[in-house]
N, C-alpha and C positions, 0 to 999 in steps of 0.2 A: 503446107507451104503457103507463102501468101500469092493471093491473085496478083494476074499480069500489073494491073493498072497499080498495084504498091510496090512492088520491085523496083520500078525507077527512085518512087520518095524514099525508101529503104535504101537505096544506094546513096541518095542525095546527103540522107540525114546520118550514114554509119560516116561518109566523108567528111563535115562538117564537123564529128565529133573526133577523129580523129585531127583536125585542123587546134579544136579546141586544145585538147591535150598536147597536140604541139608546141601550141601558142605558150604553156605553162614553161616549158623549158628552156624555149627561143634565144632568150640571153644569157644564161649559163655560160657559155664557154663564149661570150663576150665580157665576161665580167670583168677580167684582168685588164684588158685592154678600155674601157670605156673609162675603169679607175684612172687608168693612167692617162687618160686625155680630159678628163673634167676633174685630177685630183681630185678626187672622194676616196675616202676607205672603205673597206667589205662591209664594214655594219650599216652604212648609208646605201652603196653599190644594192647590197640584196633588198631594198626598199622596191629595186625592178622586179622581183621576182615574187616577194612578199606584197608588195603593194598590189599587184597584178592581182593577185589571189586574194586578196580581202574587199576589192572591184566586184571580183567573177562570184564569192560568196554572198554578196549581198543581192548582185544580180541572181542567183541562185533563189538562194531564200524567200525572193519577192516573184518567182515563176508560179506558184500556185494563182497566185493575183493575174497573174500576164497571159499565163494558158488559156484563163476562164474569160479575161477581156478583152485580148484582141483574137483574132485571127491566126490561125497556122501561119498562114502564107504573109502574111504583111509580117508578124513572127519573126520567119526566117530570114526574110530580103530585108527588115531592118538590122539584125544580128549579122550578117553579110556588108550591110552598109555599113557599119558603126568599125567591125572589124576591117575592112579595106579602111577606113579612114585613120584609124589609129596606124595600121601598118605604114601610109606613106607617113604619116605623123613623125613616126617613129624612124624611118629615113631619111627624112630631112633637118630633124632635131637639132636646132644652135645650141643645146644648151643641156645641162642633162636636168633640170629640172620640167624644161618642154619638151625629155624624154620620157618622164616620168606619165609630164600628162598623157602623153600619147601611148604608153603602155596602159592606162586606166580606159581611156577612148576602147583599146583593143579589148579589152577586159570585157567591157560592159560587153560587147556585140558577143565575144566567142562564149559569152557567160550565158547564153540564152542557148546555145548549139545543144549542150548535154540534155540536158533537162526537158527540152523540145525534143528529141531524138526518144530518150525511153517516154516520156509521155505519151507520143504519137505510135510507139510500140504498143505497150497498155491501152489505150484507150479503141483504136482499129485492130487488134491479130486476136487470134482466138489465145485463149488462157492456156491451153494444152500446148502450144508451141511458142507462148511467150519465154518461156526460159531460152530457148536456142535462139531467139533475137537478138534477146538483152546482152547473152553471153558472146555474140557476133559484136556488138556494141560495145561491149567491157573491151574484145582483144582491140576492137578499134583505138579505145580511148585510151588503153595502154601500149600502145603502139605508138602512140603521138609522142607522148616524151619521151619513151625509149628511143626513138631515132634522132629526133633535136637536138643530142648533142654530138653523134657524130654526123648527121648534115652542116649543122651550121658550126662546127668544129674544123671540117675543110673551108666552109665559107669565110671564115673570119679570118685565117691563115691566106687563101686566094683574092678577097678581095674585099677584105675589111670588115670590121666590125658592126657598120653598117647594113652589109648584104646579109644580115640573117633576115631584116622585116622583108627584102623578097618573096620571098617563101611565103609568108601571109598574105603577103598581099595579094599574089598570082592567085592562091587559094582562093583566096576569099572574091576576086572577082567571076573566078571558075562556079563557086558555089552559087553565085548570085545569078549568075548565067543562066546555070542548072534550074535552078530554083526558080526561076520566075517562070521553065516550061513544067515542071512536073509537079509543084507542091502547091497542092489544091485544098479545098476543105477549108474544115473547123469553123464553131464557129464564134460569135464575140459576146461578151455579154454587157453591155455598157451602161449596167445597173452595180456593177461587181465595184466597190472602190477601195483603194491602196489603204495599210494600214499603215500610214507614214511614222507614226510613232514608235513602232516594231522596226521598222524598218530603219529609222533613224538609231536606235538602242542596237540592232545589228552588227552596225557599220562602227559606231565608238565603242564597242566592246570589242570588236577585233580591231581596232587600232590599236585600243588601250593594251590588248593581249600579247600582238605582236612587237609593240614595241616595247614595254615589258619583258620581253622572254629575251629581245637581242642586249636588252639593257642589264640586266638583274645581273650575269657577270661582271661588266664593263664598273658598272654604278650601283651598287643593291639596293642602295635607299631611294634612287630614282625608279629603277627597274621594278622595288618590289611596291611601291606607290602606285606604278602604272597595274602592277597585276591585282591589286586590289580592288581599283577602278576597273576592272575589268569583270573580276566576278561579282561586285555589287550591278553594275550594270547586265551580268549575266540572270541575274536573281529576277531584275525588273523584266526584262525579256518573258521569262518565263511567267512570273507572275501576271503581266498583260497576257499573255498568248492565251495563258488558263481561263481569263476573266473577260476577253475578249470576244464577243456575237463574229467575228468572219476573223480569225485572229492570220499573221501576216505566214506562219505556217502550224498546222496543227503539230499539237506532241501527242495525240492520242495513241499513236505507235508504240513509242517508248513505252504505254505500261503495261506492253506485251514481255512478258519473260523471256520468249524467244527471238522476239527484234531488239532487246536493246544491249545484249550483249555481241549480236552482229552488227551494232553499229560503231560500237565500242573497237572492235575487232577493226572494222573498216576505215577507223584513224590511226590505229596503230599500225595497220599494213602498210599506210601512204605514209606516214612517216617516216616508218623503214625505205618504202621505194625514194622519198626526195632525200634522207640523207645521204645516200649514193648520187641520185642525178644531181645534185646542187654540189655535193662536199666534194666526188674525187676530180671532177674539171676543175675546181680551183687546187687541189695537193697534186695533179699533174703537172698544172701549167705552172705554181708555188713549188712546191719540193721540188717535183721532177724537173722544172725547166724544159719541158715541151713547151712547140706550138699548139695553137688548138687545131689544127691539123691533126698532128701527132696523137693528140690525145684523146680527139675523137675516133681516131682510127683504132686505138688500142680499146676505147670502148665498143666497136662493133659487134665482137664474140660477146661481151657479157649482155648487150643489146640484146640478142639474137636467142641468149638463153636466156632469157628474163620472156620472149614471146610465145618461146615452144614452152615452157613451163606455163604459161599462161592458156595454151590453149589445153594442153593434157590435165591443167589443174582442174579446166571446167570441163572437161570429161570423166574423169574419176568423181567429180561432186556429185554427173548425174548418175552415176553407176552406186558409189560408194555411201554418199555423205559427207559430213562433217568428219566424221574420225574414220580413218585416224590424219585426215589430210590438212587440216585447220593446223593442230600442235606441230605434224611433221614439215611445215611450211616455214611456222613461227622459230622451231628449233634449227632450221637450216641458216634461215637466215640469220638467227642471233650470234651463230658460228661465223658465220661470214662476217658479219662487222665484227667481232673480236678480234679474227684473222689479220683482216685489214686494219685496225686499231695499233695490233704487236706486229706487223710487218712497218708499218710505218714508221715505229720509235724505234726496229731495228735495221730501218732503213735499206729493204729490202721490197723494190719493187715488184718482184715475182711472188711474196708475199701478199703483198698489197694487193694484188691483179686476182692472186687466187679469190681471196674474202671476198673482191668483188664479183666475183663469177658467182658463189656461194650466195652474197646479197642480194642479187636478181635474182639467181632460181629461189630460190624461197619467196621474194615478192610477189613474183610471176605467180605463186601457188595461193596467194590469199586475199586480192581485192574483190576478186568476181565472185569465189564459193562464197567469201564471208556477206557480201550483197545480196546473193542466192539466198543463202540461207536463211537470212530475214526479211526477206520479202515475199519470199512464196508459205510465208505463214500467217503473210496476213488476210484480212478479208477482204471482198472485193473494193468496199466498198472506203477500204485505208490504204488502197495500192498508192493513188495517186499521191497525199500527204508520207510514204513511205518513201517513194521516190523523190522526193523533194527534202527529204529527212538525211537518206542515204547519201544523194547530191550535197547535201551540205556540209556532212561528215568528211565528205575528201575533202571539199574546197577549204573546212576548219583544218586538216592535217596540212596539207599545203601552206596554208597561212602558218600555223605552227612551227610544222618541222623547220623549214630554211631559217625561221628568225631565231628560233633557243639553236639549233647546229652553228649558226653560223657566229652567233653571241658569243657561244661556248669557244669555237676557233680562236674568235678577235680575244678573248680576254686570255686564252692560254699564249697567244702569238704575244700578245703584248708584256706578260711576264716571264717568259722567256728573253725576249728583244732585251727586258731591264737587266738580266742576268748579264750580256753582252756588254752592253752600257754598262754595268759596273767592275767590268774583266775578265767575269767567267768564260768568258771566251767561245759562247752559244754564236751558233751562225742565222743567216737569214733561212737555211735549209731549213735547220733544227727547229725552227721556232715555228717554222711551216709545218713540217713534219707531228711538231708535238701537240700542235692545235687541231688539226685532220686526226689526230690520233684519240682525243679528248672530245674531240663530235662523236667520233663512231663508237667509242665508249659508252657516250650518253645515250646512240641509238641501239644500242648493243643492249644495254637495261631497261629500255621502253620495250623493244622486244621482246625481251625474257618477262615482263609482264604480260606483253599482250603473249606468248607461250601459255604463261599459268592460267588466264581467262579464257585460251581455246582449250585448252582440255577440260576444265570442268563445265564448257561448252556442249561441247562435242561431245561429252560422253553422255548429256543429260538427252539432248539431242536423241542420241543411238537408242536409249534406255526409253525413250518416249515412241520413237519409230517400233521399237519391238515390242511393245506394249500396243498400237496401232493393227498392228498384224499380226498378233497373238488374238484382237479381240476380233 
C-alpha cells in the first residue's frame, strides 16, 4: 500500500482525474438545447465536444515536456486554475463561439489531470502495486463520463443549459483547495525545451482529421481533402518524432509487438464507449423526444453497468489475462450497437435501451485490460513515453469517435429530411432515428474489428504467458 503521506496526493490526483473525464462529456446532453439558442447544427454543435478533445490531446502529447519541466505542484494548481477559468468561461458565454473558447480554456487545464495522475503513480509507488493504482485511476476516469450525462441531464432540464459548467467549476476550485495542501514534490528541469514543431503538426492533424471525418459524408471532396491533409501531416509527426534529439513524444513503444496492438485496441474501445455517450443523448432527446432529464435518467442503469463491468473487467485481467476477456468485451459490445442500430429503425425503445446496456458492459470490459496489457510489458525505462502514448490513444478516439458518429448522423438525417421535402412522407422522428441508426452501424464495424485484433491478441498473449512458465 502506499505510505500515509501519498494517500492524500492519491486521493487528490484519482479526483481530478475523474473531474477530467467528466469534463469530456459535460455538454452532451446540452447539445440540443445550446443548438437551438445560437442556431448551429450538430455538425458545428459537436465542435464542443470534439474541439475539447483535440485541446486536451495536444495538451496530452506535450506532458512528457511538462512533467520533466515544471513541477508537480505548480502542474496541478495550474491545471486547476486554467479549468475553473474555462468552467465560469463557459457560464457566462454571450455567444457560442466564446463557448467554444472557453470549452478549449477548460481543455487545456483538465488535459494535464490524466497524465499527471498515472505519472505521479509511476514515477513514486513501487512497480509490484502499480497495476492496482493505475486500475483505481482507469475506474475513476471511466466513471467521469459515464455519470456526465445523467448529472448534467437533470441539470439542463432544472436549470438550463448553462448549469452543467457548475459542476467544473465547484470541482475544480475543490481540487485547487485540495491541492495546494497536499501535492508536494517533483521536480523541474528548465534545460528540458518544448518541441514546438511536433507540437504544432499535432494540433493541424487532428483538426485536419476531425473535421475530415464530420465532413467526408456531408461533402466528400472537402471531407476527403481534409483527411489527406491529415495523414500527410501525420507522416511528418512521425518522421520528426523518429529524427528528432528530445522528440515532442517518444514512439519507441510502438515497436514492441505487444504494446501496439493494446494501443490499437485502446481507440477502438473509446470509440465504442463515445458512440454511446455522445450518439444516444442526442436519439433520446431527437427521436425520443425527452428532456434531458428524462434521458439522463434512463441512462443511469446503463451508467451503472458500464462501472461494475469496469471494475470486474480489471479483476479478471489480473487473475485471467487477455483471453478470453479482450474478444468477450469486443463481441458484447458489437452486439450491443447492432441491437441498438435495428431497434432504432424499428422504432423500438426498449430495443434501443437494451444495445445500450449491452454497449457499456462490453466497454466497461476493455479500456483498462487493453492499457494493462500494454504497459506492463514495457520496460522501466518506456513506462513513462507508454503512458503518454496510451494517454494519447484515448484522447485520438475521442477526437474521432463523435466527429465520423456524428457526420455519419448529420448526413443520413439530412437524406432522409430530402425524402420528406420531396413527398416520401419521412418524419423528423424517422430521419432521427435513421441517422442514430447509421452511427451505431459504423460503431458496430469498428468494433467487430477491433474483436478480430483482440483475439489474435490475446491468444498470442496466452501462447507467450505459457511459454513463460513452461520455461
Amino acid at each position: 500500500m502506499a505510505g500515509s503521506s501519498l494517500a492524500p496526493l492519491l486521493a487528490v490526483l484519482y479526483g481530478s482525474g475523474f473531474l477530467a473525464g467528466f469534463n469530456e462529456n459535460l455538454v452532451n446532453m446540452a447539445l440540443v438545447p445550446i443548438m437551438g439558442e445560437y442556431g448551429v447544427g450538430s455538425v458545428t454543435a459537436q465542435w464542443l465536444v470534439t474541439g475539447y478533445m483535440i485541446a486536451v490531446t495536444v495538451v496530452v502529447t506535450c506532458m512528457a515536456f511538462l512533467y520533466r519541466r515544471f513541477a508537480v505542484r505548480r502542474l496541478f494548481l495550474a491545471a486547476a486554475g486554467l479549468s475553473f477559468a474555462g468552467s465560469l468561461g463557459g457560464l457566462v458565454a454571450p455567444g457560442f463561439a466564446a463557448l467554444v473558447a472557453a470549452r478549449l480554456v477548460q481543455a487545456v487545464g483538465t488535459g494535464i489531470f490524466i497524465p499527471l495522475m498515472m505519472n505521479v503513480i509511476v514515477s513514486r509507488l513501487p512497480r509490484a502495486s502499480m497495476g492496482t493504482y493505475l486500475a483505481i485511476g482507469s475506474s475513476m476516469i471511466t466513471l467521469g463520463p459515464a455519470l456526465a450525462p445523467v448529472v448534467t441531464g437533470f441539470m439542463v432540464s432544472g436549470l438550463g443549459w448553462r448549469s452543467v459548467f457548475l459542476v467544473p467549476l465547484a470541482g475544480a476550485a475543490l481540487l485547487a483547495a485540495a491541492g495546494w495542501t497536499v501535492v508536494r514534490g517533483g521536480e523541474s528541469s528548465p534545460e528540458v525545451r518544448l518541441d514546438a514543431p511536433s507540437a504544432a503538426l499535432a494540433a493541424a492533424g487532428l483538426v485536419a482529421l476531425s473535421f475530415g471525418l464530420s465532413e467526408v459524408a456531408l461533402a466528400p471532396a472537402r471531407g476527403g481533402v481534409a483527411l489527406v491533409a491529415a495523414a500527410l501531416d501525420a507522416v511528418a509527426f512521425v518522421r520528426r518524432s523518429r529524427r528528432c534529439a528530445h522528440p515532442l513524444v517518444s514512439l519507441e513503444p510502438l515497436r514492441s509487438p505487444a504494446f501496439r496492438p493494446a494501443a490499437v485496441l485502446v481507440v477502438v474501445a473509446m470509440m465504442t464507449s463515445f458512440s454511446l455517450s455522445v450518439m444516444v443523448p442526442l436519439y433520446l432527446e431527437g427521436a425520443g423526444g425527452m428532456s434531458a432529464a428524462a434521458a439522463g435518467g434512463l441512462l443511469l442503469g446503463p451508467v451503472l453497468c458500464n462501472a461494475g463491468a469496469t471494475v470486474w473487467g480489471g479483476r479478471v485481467m489480473d487473475r485471467c489475462g487477455e483471453w478470453p476477456l479482450l474478444p468477450v468485451g469486443f463481441a458484447i459490445a458489437a452486439a450491443g450497437l447492432a441491437a441498438a442500430a435495428a431497434g432504432a429503425l424499428a422504432g423500438s425503445l426498449a430495443a434501443v435501451m437494451a444495445g445500450v446496456f449491452a454497449g457499456y458492459a462490453g466497454s466497461g470490459l476493455l479500456l483498462s485490460p487493453a492499457q494493462t496489457a500494454g504497459l506492463r510489458t514495457l520496460p522501466d525505462d518506456q513506462n513513462p513515453h507508454g503512458v503518454a502514448l496510451m494517454s494519447t490513444s484515448v484522447q485520438l478516439a475521442a477526437c474521432v469517435g463523435p466527429a465520423a458518429y456524428i457526420g455519419v448522423m448529420a448526413a443520413v438525417e439530412a437524406r432522409v429530411a430530402a425524402l420528406a421535402t420531396a413527398g416520401a412522407g419521412a418524419l423528423a422522428v424517422d430521419a432521427a432515428s435513421a441517422g442514430f441508426a447509421a452511427a451505431e452501424a459504423l460503431a458496430c464495424v469498428v468494433a467487430l474489428a477491433g474483436l478480430a485484433v483482440a483475439v489474435r491478441y490475446a491468444r498470442r498473449m496466452r501462447r507467450e504467458r505459457a511459454a513463460r512458465v513452461a520455461r
